[in-house]
PyMOL Python script that loads the backbone (N, CA, C, O; Angstrom):
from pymol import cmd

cmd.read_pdbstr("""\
ATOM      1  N   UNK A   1      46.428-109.600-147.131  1.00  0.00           N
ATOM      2  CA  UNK A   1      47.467-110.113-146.266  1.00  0.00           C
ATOM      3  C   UNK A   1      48.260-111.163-147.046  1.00  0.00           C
ATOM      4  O   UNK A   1      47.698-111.969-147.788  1.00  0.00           O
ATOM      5  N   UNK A   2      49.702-111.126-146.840  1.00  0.00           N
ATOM      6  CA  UNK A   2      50.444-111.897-147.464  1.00  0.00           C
ATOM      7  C   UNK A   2      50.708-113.126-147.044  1.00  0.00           C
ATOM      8  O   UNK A   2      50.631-114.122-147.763  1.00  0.00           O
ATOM      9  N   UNK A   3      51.212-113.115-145.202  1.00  0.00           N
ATOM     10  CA  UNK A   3      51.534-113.881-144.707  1.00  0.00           C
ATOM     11  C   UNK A   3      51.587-113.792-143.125  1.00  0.00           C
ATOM     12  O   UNK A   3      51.590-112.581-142.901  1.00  0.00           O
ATOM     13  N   UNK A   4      51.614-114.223-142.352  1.00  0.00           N
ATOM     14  CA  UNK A   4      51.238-114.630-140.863  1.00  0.00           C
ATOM     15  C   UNK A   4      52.549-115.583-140.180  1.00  0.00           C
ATOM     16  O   UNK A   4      53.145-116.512-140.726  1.00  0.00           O
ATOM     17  N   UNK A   5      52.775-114.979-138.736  1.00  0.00           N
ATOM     18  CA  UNK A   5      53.707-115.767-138.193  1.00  0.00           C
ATOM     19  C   UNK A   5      53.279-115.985-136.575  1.00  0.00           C
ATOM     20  O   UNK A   5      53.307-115.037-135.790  1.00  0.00           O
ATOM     21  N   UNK A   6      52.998-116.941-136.290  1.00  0.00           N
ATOM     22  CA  UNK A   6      52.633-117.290-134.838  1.00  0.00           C
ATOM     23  C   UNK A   6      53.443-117.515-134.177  1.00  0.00           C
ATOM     24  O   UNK A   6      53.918-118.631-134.388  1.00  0.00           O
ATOM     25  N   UNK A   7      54.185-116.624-132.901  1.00  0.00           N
ATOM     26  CA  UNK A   7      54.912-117.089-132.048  1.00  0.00           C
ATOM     27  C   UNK A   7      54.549-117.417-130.370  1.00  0.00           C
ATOM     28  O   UNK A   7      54.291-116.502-129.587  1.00  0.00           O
ATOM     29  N   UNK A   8      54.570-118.603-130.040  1.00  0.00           N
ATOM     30  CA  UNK A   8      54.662-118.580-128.323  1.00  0.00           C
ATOM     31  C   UNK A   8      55.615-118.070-127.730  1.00  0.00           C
ATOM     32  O   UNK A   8      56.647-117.663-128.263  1.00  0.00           O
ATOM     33  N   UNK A   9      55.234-118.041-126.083  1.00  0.00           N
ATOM     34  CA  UNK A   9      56.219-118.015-125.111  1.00  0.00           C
ATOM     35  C   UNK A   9      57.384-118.926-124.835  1.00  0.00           C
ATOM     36  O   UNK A   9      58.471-118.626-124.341  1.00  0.00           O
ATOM     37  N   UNK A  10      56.744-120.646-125.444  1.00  0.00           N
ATOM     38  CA  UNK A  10      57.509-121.575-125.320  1.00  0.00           C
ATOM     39  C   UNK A  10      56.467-122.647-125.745  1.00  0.00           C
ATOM     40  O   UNK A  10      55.252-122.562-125.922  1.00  0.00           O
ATOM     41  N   UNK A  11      57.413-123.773-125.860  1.00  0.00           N
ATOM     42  CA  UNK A  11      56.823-124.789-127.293  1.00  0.00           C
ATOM     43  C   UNK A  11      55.755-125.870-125.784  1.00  0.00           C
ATOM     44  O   UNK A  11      56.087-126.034-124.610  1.00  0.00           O
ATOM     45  N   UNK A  12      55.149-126.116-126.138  1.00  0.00           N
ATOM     46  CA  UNK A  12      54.225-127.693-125.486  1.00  0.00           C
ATOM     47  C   UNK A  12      54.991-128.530-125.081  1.00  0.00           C
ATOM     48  O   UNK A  12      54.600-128.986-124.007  1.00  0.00           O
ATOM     49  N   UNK A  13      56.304-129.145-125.577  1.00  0.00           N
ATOM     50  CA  UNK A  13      56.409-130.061-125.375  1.00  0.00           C
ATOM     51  C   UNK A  13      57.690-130.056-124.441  1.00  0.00           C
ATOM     52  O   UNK A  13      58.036-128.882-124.318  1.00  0.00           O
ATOM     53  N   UNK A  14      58.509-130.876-123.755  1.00  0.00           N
ATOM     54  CA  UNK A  14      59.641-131.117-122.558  1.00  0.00           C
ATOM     55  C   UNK A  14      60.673-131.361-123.687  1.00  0.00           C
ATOM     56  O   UNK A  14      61.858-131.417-123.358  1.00  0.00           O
ATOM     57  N   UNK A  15      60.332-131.509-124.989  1.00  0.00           N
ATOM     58  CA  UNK A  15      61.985-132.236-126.008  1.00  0.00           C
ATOM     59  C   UNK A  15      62.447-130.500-126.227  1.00  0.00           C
ATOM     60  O   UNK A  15      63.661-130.365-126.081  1.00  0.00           O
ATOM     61  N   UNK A  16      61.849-129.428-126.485  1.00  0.00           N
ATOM     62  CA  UNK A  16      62.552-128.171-126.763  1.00  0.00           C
ATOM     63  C   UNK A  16      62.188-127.446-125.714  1.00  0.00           C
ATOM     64  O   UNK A  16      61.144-127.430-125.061  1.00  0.00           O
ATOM     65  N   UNK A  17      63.725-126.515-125.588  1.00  0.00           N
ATOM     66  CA  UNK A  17      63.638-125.696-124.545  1.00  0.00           C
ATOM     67  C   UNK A  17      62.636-124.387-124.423  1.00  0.00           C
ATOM     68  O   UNK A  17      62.086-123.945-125.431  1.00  0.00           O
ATOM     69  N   UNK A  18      62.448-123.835-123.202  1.00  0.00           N
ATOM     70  CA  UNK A  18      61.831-123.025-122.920  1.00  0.00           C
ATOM     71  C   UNK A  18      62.345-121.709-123.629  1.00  0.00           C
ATOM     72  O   UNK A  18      63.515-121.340-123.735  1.00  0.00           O
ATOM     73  N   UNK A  19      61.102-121.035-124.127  1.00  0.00           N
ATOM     74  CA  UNK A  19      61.783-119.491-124.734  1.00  0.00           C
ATOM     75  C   UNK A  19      60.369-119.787-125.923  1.00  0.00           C
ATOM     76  O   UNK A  19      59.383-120.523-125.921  1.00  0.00           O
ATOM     77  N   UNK A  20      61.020-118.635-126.974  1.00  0.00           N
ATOM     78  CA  UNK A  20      59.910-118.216-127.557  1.00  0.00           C
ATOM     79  C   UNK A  20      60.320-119.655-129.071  1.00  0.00           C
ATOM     80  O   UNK A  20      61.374-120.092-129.532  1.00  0.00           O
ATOM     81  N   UNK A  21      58.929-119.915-129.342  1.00  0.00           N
ATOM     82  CA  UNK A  21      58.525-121.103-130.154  1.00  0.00           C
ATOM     83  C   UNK A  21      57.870-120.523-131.764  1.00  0.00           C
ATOM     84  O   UNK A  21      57.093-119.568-131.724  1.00  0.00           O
ATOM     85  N   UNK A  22      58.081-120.891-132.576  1.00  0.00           N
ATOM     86  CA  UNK A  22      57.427-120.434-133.731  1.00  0.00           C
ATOM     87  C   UNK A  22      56.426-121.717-134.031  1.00  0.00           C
ATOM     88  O   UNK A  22      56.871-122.846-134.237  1.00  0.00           O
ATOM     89  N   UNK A  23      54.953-121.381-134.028  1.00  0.00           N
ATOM     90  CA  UNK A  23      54.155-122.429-134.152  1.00  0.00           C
ATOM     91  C   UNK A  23      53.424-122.513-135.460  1.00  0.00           C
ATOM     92  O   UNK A  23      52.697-123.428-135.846  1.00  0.00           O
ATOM     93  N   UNK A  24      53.843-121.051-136.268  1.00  0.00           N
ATOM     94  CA  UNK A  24      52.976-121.679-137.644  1.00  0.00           C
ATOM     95  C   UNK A  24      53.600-120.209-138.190  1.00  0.00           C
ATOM     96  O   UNK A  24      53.740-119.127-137.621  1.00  0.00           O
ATOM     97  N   UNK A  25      53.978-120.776-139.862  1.00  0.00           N
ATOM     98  CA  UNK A  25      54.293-119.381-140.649  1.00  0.00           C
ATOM     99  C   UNK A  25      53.081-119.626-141.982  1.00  0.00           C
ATOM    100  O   UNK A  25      53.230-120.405-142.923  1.00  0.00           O
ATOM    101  N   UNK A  26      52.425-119.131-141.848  1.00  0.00           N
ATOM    102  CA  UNK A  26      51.657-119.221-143.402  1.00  0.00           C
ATOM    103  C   UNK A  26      51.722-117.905-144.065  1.00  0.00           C
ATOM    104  O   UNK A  26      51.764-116.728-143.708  1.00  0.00           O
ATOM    105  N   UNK A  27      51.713-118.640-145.293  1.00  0.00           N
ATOM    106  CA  UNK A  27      52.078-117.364-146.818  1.00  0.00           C
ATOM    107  C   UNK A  27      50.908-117.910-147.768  1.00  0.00           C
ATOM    108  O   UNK A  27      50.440-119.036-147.933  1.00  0.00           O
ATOM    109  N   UNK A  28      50.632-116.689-148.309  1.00  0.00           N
ATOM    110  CA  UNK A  28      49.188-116.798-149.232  1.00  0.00           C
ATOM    111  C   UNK A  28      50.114-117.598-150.512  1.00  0.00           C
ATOM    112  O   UNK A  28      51.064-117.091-151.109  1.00  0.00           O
ATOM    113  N   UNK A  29      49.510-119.059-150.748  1.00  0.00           N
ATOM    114  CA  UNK A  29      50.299-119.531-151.650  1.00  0.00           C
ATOM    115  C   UNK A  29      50.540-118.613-153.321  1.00  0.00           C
ATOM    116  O   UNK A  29      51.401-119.110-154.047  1.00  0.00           O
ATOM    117  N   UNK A  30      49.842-117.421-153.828  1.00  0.00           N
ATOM    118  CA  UNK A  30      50.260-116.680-154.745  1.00  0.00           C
ATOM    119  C   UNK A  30      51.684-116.170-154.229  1.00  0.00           C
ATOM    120  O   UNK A  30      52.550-116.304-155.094  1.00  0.00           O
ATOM    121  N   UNK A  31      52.198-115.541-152.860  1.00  0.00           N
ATOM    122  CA  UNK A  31      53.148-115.124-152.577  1.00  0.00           C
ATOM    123  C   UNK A  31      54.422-116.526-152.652  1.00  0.00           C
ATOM    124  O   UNK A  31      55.635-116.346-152.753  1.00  0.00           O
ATOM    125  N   UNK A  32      53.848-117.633-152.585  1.00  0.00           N
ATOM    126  CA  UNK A  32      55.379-118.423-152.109  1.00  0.00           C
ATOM    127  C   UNK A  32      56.204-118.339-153.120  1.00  0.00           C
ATOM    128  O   UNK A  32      56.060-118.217-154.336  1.00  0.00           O
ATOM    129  N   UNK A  33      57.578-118.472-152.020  1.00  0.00           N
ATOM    130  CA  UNK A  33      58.741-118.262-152.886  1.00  0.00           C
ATOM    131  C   UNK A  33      58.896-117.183-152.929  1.00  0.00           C
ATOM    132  O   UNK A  33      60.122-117.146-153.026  1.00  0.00           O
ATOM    133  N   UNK A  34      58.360-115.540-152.936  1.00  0.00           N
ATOM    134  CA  UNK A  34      58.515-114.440-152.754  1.00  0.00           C
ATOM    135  C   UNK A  34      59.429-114.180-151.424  1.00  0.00           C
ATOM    136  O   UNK A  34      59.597-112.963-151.494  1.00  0.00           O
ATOM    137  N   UNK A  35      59.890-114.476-150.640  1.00  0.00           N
ATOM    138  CA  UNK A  35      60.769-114.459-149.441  1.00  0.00           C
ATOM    139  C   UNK A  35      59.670-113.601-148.300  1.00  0.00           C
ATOM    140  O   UNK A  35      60.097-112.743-147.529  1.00  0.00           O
ATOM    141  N   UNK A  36      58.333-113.979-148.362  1.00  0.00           N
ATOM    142  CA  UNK A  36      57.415-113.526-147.559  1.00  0.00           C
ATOM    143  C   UNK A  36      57.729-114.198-146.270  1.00  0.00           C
ATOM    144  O   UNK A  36      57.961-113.619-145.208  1.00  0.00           O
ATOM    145  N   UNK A  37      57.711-115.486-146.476  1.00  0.00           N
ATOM    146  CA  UNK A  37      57.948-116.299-145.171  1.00  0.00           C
ATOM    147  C   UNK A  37      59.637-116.512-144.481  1.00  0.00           C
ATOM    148  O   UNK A  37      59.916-117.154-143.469  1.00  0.00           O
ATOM    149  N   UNK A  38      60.442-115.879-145.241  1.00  0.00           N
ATOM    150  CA  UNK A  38      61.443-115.327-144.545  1.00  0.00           C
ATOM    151  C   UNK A  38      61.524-113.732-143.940  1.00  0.00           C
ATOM    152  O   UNK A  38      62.191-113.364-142.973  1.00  0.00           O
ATOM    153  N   UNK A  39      60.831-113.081-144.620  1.00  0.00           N
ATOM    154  CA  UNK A  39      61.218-111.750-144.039  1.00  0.00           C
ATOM    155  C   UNK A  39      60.191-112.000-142.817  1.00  0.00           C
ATOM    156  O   UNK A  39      60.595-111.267-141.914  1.00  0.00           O
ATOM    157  N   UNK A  40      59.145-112.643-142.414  1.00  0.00           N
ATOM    158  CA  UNK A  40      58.569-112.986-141.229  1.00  0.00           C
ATOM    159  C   UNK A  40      59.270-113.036-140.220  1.00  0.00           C
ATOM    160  O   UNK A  40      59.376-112.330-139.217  1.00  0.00           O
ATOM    161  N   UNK A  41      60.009-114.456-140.786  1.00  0.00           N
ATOM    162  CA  UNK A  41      60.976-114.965-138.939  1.00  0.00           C
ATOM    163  C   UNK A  41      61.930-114.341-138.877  1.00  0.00           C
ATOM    164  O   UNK A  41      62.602-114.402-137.847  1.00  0.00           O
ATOM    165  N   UNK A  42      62.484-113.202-140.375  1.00  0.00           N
ATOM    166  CA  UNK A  42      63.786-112.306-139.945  1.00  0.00           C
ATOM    167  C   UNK A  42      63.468-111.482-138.786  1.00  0.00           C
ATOM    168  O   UNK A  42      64.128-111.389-137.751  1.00  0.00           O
ATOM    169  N   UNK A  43      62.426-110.921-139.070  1.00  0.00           N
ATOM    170  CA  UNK A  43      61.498-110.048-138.639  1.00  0.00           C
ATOM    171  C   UNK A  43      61.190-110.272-137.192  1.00  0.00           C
ATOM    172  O   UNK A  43      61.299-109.437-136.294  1.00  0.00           O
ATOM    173  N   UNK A  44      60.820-111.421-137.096  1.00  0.00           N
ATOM    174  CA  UNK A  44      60.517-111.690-135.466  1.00  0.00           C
ATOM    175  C   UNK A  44      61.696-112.051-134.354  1.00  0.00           C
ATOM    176  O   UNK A  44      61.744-111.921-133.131  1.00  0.00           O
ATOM    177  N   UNK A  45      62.772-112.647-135.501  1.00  0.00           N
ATOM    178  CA  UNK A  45      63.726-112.975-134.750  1.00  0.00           C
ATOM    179  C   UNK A  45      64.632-111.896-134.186  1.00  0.00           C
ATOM    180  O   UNK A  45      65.010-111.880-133.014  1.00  0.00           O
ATOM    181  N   UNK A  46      64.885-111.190-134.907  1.00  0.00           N
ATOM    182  CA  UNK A  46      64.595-109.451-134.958  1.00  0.00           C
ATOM    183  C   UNK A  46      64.450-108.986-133.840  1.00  0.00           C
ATOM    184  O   UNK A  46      65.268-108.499-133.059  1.00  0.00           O
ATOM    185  N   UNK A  47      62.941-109.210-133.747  1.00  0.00           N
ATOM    186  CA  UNK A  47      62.033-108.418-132.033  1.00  0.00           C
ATOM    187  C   UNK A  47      62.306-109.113-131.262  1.00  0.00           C
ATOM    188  O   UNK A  47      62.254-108.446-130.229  1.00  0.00           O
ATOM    189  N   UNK A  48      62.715-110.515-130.915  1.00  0.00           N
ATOM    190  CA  UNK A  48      62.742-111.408-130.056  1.00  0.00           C
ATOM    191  C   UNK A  48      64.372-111.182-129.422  1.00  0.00           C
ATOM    192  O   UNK A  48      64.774-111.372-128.274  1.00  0.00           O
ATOM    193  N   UNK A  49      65.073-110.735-130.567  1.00  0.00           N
ATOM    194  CA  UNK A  49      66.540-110.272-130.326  1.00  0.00           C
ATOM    195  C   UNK A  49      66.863-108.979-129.072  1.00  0.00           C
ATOM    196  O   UNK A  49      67.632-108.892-128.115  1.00  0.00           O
ATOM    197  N   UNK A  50      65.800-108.075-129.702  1.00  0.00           N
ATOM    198  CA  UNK A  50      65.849-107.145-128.972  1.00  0.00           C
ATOM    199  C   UNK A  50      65.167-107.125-127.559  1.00  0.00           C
ATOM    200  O   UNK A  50      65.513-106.187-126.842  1.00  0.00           O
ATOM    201  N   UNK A  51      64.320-107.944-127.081  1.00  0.00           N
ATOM    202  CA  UNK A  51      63.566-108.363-126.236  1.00  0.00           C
ATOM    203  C   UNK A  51      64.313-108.769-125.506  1.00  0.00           C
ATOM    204  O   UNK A  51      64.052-108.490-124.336  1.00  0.00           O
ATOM    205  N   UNK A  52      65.755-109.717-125.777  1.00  0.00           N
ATOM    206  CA  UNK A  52      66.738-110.881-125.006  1.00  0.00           C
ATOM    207  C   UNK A  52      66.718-111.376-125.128  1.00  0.00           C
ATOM    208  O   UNK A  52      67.578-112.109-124.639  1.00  0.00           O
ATOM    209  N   UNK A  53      65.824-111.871-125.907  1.00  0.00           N
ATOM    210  CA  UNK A  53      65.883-113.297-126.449  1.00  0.00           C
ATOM    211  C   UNK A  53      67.188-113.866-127.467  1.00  0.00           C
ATOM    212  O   UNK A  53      67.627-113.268-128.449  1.00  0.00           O
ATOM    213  N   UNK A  54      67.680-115.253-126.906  1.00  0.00           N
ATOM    214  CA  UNK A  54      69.263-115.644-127.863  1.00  0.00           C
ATOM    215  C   UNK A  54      68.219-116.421-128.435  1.00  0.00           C
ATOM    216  O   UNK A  54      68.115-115.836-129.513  1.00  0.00           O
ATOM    217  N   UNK A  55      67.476-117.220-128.463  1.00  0.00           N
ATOM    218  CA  UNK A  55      67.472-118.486-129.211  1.00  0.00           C
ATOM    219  C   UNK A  55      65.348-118.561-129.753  1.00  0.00           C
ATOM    220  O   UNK A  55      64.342-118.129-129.191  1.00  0.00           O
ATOM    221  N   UNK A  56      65.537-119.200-130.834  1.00  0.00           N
ATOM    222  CA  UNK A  56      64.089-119.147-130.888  1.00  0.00           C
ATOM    223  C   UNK A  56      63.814-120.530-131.529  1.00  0.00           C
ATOM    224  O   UNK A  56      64.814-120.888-132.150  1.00  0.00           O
ATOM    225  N   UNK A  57      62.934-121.316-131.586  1.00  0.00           N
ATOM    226  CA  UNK A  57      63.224-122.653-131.725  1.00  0.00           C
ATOM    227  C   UNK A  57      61.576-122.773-132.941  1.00  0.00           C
ATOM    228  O   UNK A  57      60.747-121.896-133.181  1.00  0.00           O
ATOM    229  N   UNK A  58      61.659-124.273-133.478  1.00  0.00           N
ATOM    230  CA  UNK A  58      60.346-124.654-133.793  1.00  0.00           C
ATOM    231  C   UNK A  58      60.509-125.877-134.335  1.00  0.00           C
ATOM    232  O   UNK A  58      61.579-126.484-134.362  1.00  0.00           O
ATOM    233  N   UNK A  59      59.219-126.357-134.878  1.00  0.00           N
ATOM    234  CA  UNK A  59      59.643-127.659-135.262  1.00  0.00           C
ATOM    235  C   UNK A  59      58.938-128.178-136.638  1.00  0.00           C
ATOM    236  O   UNK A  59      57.708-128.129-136.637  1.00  0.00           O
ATOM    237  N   UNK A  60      59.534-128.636-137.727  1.00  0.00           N
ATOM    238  CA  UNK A  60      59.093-129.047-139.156  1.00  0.00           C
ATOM    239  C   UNK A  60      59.471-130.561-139.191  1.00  0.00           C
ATOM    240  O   UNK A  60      60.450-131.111-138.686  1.00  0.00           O
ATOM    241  N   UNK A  61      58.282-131.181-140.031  1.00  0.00           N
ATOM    242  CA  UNK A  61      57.933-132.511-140.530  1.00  0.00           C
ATOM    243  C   UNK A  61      58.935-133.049-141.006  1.00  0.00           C
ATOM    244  O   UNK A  61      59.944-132.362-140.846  1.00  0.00           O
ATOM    245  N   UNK A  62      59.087-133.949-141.505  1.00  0.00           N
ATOM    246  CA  UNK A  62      60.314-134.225-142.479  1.00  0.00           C
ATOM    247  C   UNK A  62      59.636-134.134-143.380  1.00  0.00           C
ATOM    248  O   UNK A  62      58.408-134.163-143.299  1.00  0.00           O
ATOM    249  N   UNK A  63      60.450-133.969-144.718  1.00  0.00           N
ATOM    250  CA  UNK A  63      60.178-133.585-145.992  1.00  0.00           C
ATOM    251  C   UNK A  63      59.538-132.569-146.014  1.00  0.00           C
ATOM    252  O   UNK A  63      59.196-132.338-147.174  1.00  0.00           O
ATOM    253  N   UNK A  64      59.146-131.732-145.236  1.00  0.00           N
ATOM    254  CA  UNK A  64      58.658-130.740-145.769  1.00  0.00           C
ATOM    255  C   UNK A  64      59.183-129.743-146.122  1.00  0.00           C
ATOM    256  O   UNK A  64      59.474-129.090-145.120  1.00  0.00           O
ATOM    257  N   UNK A  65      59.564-129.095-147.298  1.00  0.00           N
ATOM    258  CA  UNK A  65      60.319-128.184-147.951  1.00  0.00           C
ATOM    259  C   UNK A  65      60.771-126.900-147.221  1.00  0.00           C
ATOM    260  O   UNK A  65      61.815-126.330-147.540  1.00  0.00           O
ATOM    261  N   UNK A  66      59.877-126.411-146.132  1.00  0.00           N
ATOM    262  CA  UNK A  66      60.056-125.188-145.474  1.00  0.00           C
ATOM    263  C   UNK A  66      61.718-125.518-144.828  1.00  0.00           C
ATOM    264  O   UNK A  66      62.507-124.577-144.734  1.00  0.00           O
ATOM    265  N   UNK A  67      62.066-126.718-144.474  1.00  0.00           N
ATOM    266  CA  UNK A  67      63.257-127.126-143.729  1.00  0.00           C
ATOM    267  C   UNK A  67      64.672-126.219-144.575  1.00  0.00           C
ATOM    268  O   UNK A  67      65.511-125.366-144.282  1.00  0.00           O
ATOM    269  N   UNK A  68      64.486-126.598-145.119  1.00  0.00           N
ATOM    270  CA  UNK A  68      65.667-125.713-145.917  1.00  0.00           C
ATOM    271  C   UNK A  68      65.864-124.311-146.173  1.00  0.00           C
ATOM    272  O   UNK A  68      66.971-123.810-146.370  1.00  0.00           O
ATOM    273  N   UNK A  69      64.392-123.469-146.164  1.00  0.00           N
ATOM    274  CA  UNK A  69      64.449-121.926-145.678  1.00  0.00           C
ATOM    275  C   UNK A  69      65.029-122.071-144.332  1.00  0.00           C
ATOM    276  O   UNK A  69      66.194-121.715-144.155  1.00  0.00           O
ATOM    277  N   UNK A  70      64.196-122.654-143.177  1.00  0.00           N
ATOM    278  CA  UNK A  70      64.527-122.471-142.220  1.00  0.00           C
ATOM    279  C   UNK A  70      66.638-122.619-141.601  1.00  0.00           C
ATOM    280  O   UNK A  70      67.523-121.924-141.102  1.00  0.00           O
ATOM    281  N   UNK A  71      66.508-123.366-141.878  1.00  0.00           N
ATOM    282  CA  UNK A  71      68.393-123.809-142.116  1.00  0.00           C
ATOM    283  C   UNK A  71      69.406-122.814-142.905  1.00  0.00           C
ATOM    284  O   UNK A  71      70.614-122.701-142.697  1.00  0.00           O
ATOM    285  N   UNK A  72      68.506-122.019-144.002  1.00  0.00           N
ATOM    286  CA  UNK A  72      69.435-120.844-144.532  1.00  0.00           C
ATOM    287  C   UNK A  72      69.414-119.915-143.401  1.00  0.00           C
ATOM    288  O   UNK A  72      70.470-119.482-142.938  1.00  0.00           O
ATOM    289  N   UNK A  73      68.072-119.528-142.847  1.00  0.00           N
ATOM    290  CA  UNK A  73      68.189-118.610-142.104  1.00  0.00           C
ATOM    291  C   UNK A  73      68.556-118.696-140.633  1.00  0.00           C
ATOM    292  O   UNK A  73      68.155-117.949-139.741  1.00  0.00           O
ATOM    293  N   UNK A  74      69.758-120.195-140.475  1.00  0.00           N
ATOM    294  CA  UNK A  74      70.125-120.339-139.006  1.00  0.00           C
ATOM    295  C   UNK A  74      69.426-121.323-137.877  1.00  0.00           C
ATOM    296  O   UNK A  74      69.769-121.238-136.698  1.00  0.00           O
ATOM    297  N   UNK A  75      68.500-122.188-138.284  1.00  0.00           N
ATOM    298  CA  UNK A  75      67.965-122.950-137.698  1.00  0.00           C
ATOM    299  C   UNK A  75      68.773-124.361-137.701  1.00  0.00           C
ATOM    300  O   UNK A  75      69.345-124.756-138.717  1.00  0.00           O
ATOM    301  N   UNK A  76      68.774-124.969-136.680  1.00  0.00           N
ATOM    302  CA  UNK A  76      69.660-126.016-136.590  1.00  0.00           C
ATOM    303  C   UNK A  76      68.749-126.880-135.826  1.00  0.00           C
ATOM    304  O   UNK A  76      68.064-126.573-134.851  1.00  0.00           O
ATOM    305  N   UNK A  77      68.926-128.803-136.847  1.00  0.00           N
ATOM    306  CA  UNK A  77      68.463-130.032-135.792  1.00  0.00           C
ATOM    307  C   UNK A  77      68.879-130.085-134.956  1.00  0.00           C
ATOM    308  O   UNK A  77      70.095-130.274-134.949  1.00  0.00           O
ATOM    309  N   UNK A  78      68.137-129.950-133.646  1.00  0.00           N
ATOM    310  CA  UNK A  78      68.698-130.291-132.526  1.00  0.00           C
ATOM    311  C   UNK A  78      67.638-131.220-131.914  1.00  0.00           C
ATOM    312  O   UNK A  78      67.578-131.164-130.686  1.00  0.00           O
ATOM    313  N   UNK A  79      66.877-131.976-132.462  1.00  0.00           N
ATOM    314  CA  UNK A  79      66.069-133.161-132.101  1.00  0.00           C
ATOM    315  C   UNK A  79      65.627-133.738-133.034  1.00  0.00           C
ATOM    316  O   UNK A  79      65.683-133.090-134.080  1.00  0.00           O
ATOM    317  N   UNK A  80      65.001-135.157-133.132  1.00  0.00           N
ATOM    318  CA  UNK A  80      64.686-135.813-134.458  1.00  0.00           C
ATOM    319  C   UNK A  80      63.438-136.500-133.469  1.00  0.00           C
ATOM    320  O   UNK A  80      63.591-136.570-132.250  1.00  0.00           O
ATOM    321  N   UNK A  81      62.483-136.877-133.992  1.00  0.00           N
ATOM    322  CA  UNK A  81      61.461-137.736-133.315  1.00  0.00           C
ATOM    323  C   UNK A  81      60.313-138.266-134.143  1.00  0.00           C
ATOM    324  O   UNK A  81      59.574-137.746-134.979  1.00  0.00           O
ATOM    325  N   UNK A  82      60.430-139.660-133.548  1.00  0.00           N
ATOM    326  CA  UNK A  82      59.890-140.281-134.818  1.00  0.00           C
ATOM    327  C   UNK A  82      58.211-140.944-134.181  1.00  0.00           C
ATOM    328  O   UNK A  82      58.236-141.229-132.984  1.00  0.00           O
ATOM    329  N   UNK A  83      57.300-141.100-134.669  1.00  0.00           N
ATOM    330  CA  UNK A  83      56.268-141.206-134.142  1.00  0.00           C
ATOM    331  C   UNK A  83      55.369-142.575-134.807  1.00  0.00           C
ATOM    332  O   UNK A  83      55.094-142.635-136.005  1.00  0.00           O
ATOM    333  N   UNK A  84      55.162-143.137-134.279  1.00  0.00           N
ATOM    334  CA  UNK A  84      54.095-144.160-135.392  1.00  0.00           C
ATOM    335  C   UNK A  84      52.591-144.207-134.236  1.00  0.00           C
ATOM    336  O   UNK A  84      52.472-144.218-133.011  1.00  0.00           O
ATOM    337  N   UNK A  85      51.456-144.231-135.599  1.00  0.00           N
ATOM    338  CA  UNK A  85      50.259-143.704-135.789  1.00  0.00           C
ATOM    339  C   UNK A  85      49.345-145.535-135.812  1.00  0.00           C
ATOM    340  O   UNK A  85      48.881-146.230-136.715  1.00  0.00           O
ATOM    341  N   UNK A  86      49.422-145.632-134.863  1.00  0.00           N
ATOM    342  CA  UNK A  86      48.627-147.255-135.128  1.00  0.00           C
ATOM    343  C   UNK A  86      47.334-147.134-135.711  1.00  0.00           C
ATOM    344  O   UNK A  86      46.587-146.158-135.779  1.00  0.00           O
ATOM    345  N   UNK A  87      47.205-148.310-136.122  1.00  0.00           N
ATOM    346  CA  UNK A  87      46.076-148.513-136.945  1.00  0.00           C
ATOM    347  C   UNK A  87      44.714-148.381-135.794  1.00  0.00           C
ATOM    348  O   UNK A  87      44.720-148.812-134.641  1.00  0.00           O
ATOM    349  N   UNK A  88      43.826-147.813-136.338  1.00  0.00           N
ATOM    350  CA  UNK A  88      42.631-148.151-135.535  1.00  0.00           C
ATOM    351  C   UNK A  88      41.506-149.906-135.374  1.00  0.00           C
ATOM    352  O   UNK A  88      40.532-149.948-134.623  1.00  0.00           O
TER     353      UNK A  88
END
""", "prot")
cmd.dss("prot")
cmd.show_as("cartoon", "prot")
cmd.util.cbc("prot")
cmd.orient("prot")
């Protein structure tokens, strides 16, 4: 297996809208960079298209490099949220 794409019905949380959620894309790191983890969400976005679905949403860290696949292939900020982790 190359790579894996998890989609919900809709995300956990009240900041993104209801509809289908992408909650995890993993690629066997020998494949990255192979466009494994794009032909995934082409792929789903794809089935989700044909289903009725207009919009499919998810959500990445900052800095984390996937942000910029995701943005070639049409993903747009539409929330920012910032979180702090207190000390124990």
């Amino acid at each position: 297996m190359l790579g894996a794409i998890v989609v919900n019905d809709s995300a956990a949380g009240p900041a993104l809208n209801a509809g289908p959620f992408v909650t995890d894309v993993f690629v066997d790191p020998r494949a990255a960079g192979s466009g494994v983890g794009a032909g995934l969400i082409r792929a789903s976005c794809a089935r989700l298209r044909l289903a009725g679905w207009t919009s499919v949403s998810l959500v990445v860290t900052v800095g984390n490099l996937a942000r910029a696949l995701y943005e070639r292939l049409g993903f747009e900020v539409r929330h920012e949220v910032l979180r702090v982790v207190s000390p124990d």
